[in-house]
N, C-alpha and C positions, 0 to 999 in steps of 0.2 A: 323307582325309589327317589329319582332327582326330582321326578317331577311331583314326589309328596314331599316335599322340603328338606331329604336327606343329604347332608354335605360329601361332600366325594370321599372325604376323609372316611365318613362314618359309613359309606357305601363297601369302601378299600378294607374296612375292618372287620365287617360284616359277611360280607364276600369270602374273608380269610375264616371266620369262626364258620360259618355254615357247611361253605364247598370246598373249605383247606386249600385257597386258589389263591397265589401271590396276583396282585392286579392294584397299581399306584395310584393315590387321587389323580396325578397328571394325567394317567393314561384315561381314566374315568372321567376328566374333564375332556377328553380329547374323544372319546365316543359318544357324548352327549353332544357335542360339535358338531355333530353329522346331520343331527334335525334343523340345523342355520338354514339353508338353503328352502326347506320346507319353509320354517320359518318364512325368510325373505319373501318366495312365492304366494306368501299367503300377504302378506303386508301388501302386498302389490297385487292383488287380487283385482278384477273388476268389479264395482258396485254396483247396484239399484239406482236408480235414476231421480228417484222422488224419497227423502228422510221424511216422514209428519214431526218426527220428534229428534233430537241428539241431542244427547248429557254430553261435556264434557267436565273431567274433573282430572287434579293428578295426585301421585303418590311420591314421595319421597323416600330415598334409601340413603346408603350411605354406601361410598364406593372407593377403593384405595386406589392413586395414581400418583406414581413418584416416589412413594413411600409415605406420604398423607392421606389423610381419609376426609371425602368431600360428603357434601349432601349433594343428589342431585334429584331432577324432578322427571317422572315417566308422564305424558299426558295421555289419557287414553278415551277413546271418543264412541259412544255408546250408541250407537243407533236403534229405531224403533222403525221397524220396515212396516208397508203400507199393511200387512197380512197380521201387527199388531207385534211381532217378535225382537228379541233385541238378538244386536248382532253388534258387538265387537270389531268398527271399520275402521280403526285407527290406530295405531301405537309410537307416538313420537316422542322423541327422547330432545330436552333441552337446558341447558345449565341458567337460560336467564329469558324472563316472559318478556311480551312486547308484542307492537305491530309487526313485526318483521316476519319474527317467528308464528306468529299466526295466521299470516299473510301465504307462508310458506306448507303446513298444513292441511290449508283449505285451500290451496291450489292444486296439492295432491288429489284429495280428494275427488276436485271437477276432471282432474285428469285420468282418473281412475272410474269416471263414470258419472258422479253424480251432480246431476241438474239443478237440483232444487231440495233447500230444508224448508221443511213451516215454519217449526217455533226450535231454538236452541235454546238449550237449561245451560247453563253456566255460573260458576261461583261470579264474584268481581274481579276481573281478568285484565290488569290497565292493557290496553290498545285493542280489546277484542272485539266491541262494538264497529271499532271503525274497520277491524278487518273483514267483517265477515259481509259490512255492508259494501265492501268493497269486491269481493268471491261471489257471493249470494245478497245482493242488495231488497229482494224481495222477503228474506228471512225476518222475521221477529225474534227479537233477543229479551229471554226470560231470566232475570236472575234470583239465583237462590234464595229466599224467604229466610229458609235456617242460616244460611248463612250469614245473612245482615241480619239477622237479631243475635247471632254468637257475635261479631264486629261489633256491635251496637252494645251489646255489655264489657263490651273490652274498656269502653271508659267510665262504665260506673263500677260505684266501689261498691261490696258488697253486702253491704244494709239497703240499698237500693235495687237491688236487680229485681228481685220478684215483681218489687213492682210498675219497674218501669217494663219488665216482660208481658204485667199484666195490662198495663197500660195500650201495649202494639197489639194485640189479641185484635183487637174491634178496629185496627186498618186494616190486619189482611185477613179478617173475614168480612170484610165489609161484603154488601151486596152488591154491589157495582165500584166505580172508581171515583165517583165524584164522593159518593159519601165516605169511600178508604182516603179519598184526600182532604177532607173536615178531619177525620178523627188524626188523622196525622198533624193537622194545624191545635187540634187541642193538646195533641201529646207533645206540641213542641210548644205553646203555650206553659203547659206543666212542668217541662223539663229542661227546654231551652236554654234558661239564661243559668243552671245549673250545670248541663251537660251539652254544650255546644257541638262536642264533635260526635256526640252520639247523635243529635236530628240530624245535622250536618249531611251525613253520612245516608242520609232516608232521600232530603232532598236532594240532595248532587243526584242520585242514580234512581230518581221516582220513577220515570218515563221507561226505564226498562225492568223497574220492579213491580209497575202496576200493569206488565203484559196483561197478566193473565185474567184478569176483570174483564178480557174482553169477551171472554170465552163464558161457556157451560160450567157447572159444577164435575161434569166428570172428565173432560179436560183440564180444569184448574186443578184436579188431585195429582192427575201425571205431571203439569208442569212447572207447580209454586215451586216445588224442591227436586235437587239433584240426586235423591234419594234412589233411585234405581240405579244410578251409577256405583254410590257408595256402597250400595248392596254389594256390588261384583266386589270392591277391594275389599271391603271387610272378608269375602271369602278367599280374595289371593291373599290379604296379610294373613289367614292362616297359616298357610303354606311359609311366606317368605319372612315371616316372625320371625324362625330360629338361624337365620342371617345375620350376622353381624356385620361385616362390611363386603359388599362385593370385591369379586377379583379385578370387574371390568365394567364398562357399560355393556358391551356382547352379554357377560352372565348373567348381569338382572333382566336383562331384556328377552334373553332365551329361556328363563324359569317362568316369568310371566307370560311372556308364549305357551310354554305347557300348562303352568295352571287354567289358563284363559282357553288351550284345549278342554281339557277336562270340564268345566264349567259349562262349556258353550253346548255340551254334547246333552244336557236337560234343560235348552231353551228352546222343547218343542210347541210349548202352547203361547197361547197372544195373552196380552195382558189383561187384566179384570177389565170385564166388559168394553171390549175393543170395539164389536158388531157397534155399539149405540155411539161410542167416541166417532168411528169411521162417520157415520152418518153426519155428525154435526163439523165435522172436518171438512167435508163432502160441503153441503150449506154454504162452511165459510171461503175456504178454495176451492171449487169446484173447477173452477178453470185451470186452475193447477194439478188439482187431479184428475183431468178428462181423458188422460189415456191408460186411467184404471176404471173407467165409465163399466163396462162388460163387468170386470172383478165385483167390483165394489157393487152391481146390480142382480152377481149370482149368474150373471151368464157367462 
């Protein structure tokens, strides 16, 4: 019942109407306690050696300390194993972004096993780039598509949005990168001297918005957007919707623990058309995937 979003309160009451059994939210928060250490063991798990893909993205809650209530943010780090599956390799808890704390992360990570990512999806994450080239310096950093056109209408007002939205359509479908970087100079031609910080915003972070041009079309589906990440939380905010402010960072972090149980246990298939992505992965790392040569050849 905790781990489909019922508060211990409503677990205590419930408990008492069905089984006539006196049993306190305290105590009910203190039996839910006991999956921590699972928990922990699994945070600290060993990983796969080679990511081709990891989303990150985070959530925010709201959490009482003191007798105030904060926001704080969960980062949670998605991975796409070589066999095409997502696996859930990461859940860090942090009050404020930065190199530091990303720096800190992904050295878990390497310490927990893994070698090498291809391509990281990620929102605009100030200091990420420099951290990850610093952990994984062979990695490519993709950033969110949706997400810099949601940014990008932050400074238009809304008689314009349609069509300065209409306007981005033909950068990042472009065919390649030279021609998404003409149409980007005409949509900054068009809108430029009206909305400065909206190109602004296109040019400062081009070189890791235009990763994904360098790829196939069925890689640029998995990695313009961090949409397989968001996938997962839209299914934990169900659960953790009817929350209003945690007790702790331990309770948001151990509720997400069991949703992210739950969830993870119908991520037995690979993602649309994996077999044909693998192959052109293969192409362009090959050296980096050489010691899934056998797998990746069926033998």
């Amino acid at each position: 019942m905790y781990a489909r979003g019922m508060s211990t309160r409503n677990i205590s009451e419930y408990v008492k109407e069905i089984y006539a059994m006196e049993i306190s939210a305290t105590e009910i928060s203190h039996i839910t306690d006991k999956i921590i250490p699972l928990m922990n063991e699994w945070r600290n798990r060993p990983l796969e050696a080679v990511y081709p893909f990891v989303f990150l993205d985070c959530m925010h809650y709201k959490v009482r300390d003191n007798g105030t209530v904060e926001s704080r943010a969960i980062y949670n780090i998605l991975g796409i194993t070589r066999e095409g599956k997502k696996d859930l390799i990461g859940i860090y808890l942090s009050e404020n972004e930065g190199a530091k704390f990303w720096l800190s992360f992904l050295t878990d990570l390497k310490q927990r096993g893994v070698e090498d990512i291809l391509i990281a999806c990620i929102d605009g994450l100030k200091g990420f780039p420099e951290a990850i080239e610093a952990v994984f310096p062979k990695t490519k950093i993709q950033l969110c598509i949706i997400h810099q056109i949601r940014t990008t209408i932050r400074y238009v007002p809304e008689k314009d949005k349609k069509a300065v939205i209409a306007d981005l359509k033909p950068v990042y479908k472009a065919v390649n990168q030279e021609q998404a970087y003409e149409k980007l100079l005409e949509f900054d031609d068009k809108w430029g001297k009206r909305y400065p910080l909206a190109v602004k915003s296109w040019m400062d972070n081009w070189m890791n918005l235009s990763t994904f041009f360098e790829f196939t079309a069925e890689i640029r589906k998995v990695i313009y957007t961090t949409n397989a990440i968001e996938g997962m939380h839209r299914q934990i905010r169900k659960v953790t919707k009817t929350k209003g402010a945690f007790t702790s960072d331990q309770a948001r972090l151990k509720l997400v623990y069991l949703v992210v149980r739950d969830l993870s246990k119908k991520w037995t298939m690979s993602i649309h058309n994996w077999g044909l992505t693998m192959s052109q992965l293969y192409i362009k790392f090959g050296d980096r995937l050489q010691a899934d040569r056998e797998f990746f050849l069926g033998g």
